[in-house]
C-alpha positions in Angstrom: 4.8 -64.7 0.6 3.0 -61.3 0.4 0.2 -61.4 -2.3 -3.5 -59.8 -2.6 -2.5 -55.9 -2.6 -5.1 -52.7 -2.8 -4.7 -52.2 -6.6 -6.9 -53.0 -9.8 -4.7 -55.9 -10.3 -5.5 -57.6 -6.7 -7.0 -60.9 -8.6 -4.1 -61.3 -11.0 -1.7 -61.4 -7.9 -3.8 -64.3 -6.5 -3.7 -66.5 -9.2 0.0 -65.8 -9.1 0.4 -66.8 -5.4 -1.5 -70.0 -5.6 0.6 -71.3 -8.2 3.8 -69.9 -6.7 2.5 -71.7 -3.4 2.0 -75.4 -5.1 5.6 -75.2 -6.9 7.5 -74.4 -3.8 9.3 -77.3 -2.4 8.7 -78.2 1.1 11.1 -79.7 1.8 13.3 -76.6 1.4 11.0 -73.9 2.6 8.2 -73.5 5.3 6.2 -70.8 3.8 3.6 -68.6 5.5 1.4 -67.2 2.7 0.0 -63.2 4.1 -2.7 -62.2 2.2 -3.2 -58.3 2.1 -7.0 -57.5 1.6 -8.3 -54.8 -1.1 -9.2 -52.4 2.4 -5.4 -52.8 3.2 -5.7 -55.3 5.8 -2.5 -57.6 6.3 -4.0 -61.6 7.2 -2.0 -64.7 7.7 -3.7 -67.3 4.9 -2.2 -70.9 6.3 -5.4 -72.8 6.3 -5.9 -71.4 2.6 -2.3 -73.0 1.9 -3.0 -76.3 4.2 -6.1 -77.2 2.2 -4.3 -76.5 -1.0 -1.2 -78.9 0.0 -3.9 -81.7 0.6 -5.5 -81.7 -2.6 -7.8 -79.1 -2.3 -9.1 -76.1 -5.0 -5.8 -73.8 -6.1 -9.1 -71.4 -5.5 -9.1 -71.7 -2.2 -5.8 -69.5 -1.5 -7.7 -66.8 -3.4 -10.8 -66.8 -1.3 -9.2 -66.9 2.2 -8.7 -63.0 1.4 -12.9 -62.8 1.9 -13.4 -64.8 5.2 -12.3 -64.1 8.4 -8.5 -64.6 9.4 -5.8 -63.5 11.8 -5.2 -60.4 11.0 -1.4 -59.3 11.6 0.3 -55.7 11.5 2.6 -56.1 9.1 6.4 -54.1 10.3 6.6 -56.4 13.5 5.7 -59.8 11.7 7.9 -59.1 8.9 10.9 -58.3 11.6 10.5 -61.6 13.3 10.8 -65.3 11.8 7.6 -66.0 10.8 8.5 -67.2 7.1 11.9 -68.8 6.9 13.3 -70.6 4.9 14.4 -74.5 6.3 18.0 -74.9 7.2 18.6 -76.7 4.1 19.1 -73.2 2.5 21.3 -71.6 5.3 22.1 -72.6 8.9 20.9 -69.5 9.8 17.3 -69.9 9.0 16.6 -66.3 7.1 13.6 -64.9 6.3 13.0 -64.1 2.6 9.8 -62.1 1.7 8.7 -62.8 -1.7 6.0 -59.9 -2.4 4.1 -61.3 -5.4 1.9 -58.2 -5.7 1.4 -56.8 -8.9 0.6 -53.1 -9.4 0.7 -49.6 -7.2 1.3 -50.8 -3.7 2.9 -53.6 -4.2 4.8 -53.2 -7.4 6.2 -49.6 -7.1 8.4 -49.7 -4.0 6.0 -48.9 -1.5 6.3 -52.5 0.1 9.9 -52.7 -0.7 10.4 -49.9 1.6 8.5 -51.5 4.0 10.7 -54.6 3.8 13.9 -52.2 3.3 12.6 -50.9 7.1 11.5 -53.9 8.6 15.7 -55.4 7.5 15.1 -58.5 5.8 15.9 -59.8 2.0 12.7 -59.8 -0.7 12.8 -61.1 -4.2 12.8 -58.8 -6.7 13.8 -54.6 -7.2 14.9 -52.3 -4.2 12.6 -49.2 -3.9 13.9 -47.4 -6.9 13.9 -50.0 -9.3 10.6 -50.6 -8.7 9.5 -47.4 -8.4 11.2 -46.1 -11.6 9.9 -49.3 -13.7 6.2 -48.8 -12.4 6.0 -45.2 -13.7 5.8 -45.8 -17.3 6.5 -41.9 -17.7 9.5 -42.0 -15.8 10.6 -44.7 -16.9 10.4 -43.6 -20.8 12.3 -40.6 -19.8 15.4 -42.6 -18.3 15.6 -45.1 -21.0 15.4 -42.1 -23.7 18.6 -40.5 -21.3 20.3 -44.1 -22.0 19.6 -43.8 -25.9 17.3 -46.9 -25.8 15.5 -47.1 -28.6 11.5 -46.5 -28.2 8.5 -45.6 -30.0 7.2 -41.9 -29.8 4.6 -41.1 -26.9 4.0 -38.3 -24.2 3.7 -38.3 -20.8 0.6 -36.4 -19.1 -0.7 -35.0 -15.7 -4.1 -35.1 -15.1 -4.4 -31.1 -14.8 -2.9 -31.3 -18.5 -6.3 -34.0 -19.2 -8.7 -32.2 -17.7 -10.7 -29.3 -19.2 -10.5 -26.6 -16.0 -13.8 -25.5 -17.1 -15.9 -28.7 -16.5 -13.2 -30.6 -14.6 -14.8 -33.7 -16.2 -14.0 -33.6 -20.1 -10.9 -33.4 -21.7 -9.5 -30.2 -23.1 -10.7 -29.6 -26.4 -7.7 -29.3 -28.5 -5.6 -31.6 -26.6 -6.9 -35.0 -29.0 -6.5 -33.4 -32.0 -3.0 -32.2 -30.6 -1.9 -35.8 -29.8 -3.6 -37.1 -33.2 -0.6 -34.0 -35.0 2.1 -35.5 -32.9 1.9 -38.8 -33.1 -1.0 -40.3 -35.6 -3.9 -42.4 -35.5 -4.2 -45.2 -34.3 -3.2 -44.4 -30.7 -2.4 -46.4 -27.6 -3.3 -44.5 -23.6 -2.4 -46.0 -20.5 -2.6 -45.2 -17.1 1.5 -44.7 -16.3 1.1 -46.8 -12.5 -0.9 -49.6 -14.0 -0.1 -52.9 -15.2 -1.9 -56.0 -16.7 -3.4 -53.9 -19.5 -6.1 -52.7 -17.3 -7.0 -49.0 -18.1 -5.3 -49.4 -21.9 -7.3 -48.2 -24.5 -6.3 -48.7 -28.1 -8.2 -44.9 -29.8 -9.0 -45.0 -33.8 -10.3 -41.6 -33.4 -10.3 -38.3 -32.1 -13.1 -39.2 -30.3 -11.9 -42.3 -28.8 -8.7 -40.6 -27.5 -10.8 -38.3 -25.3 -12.2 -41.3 -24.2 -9.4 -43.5 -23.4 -7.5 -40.3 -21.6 -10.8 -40.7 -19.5 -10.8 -44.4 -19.1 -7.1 -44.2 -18.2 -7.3 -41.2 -15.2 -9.8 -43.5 -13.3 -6.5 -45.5 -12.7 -3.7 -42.3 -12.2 -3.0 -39.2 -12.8 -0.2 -39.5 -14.8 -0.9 -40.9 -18.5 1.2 -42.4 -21.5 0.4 -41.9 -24.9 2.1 -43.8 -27.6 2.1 -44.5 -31.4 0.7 -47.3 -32.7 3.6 -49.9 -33.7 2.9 -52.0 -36.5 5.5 -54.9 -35.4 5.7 -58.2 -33.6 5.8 -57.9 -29.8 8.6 -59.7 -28.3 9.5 -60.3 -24.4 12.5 -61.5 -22.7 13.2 -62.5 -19.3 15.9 -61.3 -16.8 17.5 -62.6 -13.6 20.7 -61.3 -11.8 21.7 -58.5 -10.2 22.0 -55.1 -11.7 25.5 -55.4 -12.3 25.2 -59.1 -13.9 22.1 -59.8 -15.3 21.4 -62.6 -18.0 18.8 -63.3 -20.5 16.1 -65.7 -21.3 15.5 -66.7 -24.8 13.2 -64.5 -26.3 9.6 -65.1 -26.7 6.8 -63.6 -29.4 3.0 -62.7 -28.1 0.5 -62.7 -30.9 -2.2 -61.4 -29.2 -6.0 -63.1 -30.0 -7.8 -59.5 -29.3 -6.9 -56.5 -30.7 -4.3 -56.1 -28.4 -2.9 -58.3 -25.8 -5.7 -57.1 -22.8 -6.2 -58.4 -19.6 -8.4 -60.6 -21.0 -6.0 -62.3 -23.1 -3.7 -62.8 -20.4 -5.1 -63.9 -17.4 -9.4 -65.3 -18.8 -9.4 -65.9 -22.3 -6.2 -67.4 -22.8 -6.4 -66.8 -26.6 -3.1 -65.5 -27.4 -0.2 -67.5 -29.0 2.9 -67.7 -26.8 5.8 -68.2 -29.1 8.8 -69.7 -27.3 11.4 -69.5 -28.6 10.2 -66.4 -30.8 11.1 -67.3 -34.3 14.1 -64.1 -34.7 17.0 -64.2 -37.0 20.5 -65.2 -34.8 21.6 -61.6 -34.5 18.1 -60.2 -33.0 17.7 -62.4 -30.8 21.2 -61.6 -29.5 20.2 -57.9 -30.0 17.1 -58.4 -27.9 18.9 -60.1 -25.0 21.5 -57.6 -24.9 19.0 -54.7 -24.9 17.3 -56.3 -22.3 19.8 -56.4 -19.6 20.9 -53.2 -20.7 17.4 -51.7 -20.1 17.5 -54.5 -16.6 20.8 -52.3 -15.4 19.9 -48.8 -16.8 16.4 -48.7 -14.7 17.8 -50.9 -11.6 16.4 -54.0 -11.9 17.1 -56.4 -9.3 16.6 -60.4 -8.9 13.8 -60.4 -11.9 12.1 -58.6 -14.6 10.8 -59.3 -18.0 11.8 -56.5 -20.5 8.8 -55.9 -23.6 9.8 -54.4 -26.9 8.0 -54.0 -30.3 9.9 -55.5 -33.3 9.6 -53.6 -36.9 11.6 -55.9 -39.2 12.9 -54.2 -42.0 11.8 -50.5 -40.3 13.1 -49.0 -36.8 14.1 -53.1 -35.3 13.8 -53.2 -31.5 12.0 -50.8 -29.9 11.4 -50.7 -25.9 7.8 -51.0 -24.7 8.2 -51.4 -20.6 10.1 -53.3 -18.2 7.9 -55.2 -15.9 9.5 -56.0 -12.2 7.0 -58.1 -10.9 6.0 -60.4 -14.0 3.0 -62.8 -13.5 3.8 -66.5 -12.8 0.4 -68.0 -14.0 0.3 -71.1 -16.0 0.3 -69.4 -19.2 2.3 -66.4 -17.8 5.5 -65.7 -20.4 8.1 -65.3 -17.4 8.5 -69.0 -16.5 7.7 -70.3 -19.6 10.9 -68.0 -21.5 13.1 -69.7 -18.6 11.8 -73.5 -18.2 12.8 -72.6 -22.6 16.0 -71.6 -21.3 16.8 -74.5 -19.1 15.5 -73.7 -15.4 12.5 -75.3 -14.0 9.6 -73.2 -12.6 10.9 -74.8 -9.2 14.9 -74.4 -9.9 13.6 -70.4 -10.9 11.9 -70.1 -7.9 15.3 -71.2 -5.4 17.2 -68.7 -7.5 15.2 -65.8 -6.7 15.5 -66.6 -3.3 19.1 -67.5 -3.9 19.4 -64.1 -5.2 17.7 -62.1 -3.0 19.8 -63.7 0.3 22.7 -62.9 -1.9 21.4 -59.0 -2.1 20.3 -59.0 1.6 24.2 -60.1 2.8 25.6 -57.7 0.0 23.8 -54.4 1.6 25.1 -55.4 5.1 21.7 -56.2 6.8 21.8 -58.5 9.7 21.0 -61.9 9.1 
């Protein structure tokens, strides 16, 4: 279990491994938790995990990232056996990474291709799902090829941003221009960024400059999108590209202004409706847009798809399809699935399930 990671969303992907850790049954698994340190460094975290088995703090897993620990390079340990699953999944005893690290570095294919050359199965998308489904840009771009229906926005580059005459302002007709195209209020996000950190919700022309800002401290490529007036609805996908199925669909209503970081991971505010209360038919819509948008931008082994809803105007409209969804207590992933029939546990064996599957399918060696 990889979790940690060098982006802004290192403490998010804690929380999510010391949960992940304490649902994991033992007697199936013998899991080596590897923490990866904001600096980049790749540590084993057992005693973390040996204190949280007995009883101790879910902190703790957290906070072995800050002491000292064997520290491991991370091609030849994830080559070898050192986290395999017991014999009670496969005589063979294979190793299954599951790389619970949200954000660049983690989320966007970078490990993946690490584990693609090290020869052994993850959970979750290859290298190009991940990679496609991380770049909010791209990914806009390829679900607009697939006529999936979205709201308006544009995709910038930093050297579109930035005024070339004080390389630290934003050009000056370049709010008003995005105010024309697509109205106020506006929405900017950094496009490699996940767990609403860098989003900025802009009233004015003003505030845009601002939130272009805010968002470059986190990439260089930017979205900016129209303000949707609707209900925000998520579902949850397993399978493989070719098959994948659908949760029933759940409803944020978000206690800030918009559902921030805050809201998701500290304040815990925001209502999670599960089921979301949709007529029959969009419900069925919403599932079957989902996988579509699972297949279309390669999803593999898991994802949970985000749209906006505008009942009685545009219906379903794609927000961003998330490959590495949180798996906090009051994350939406497992809760749309234990709605749906399968236990945090039981959805934890299938992802591993899925991602042996995978591993055989490509012809790697077990």
């Amino acid at each position: 279990m990889l979790f940690g990671g060098q982006s802004a969303e290192h403490d998010v992907s804690r929380v999510t491994a010391r949960h992940v850790l304490a649902a994991l049954d033992r007697e199936r698994f013998e899991v080596v938790p590897v923490g990866i340190g904001r600096d980049g460094t790749w540590m084993v975290a057992e005693e973390a995990a040996r204190a949280l088995l007995a009883g101790g703090d879910l902190d703790t897993l957290g906070e072995s990232l800050d002491v000292a620990g064997p520290r491991i390079d991370p091609l030849p340990m994830l080559a070898g056996a050192a986290a395999s699953p017991l014999d009670a999944i496969d005589d063979a005893t294979p190793v299954v990474v599951l790389p619970l690290l949200h954000g660049p570095m983690g989320e966007d294919g970078t490990v993946q291709g690490l584990l693609e050359l090290a020869g052994v199965a993850y959970v979750g998308s290859g290298v190009l799902g991940s990679a496609v489904a991380m770049d909010k840009v791209v990914a806009k771009h390829l679900a607009a090829a697939l006529d999936i229906p979205q709201a308006r926005w544009r995709g910038l580059h930093r050297s579109e941003v930035l005024d070339p005459g004080t390389a630290a302002s934003v050009r000056p007709e370049l709010a008003a221009s995005l105010v024309d195209d697509l109205a106020l209020p506006l929405f900017v996000k950094p496009a490699n960024m996940g767990s609403s950190i860098g989003v900025s919700k802009a009233i004015d022309e003003v505030g845009v400059g601002t939130a272009l800002l805010t968002a470059l401290e986190h990439d260089e490529w930017i979205v900016v999108e129209e303000y949707v007036a609707g209900r925000e609805i998520e579902v949850a996908v397993l399978g493989h590209t070719t098959a994948p199925r659908a949760s029933v669909p759940g409803e944020i209503v978000p206690g800030a202004e918009f559902y921030d970081y805050a809201d998701k991971y500290a304040d815990g505010v925001a209502e999670l409706r599960v089921p979301a209360p949709l007529p029959p038919e969009v419900a069925d819509e919403v599932r079957a847009l989902a996988c579509r948008t699972f297949t279309g931008l390669r999803g593999e082994g898991l994802a949970r798809v985000d749209f906006f809803y505008e009942a009685g105007g545009r219906g379903l409209l794609l927000n961003e399809m998330n490959t590495i969804p949180g798996f906090t207590p009051i994350s939406m992933f497992p809760r749309l699935w234990q709605a749906s029939g399968l236990t945090y546990t039981a959805l934890l064996e299938e992802l591993v399930a899925l991602a042996l599957e995978r591993h055989r399918h490509k012809g790697w060696p077990s």
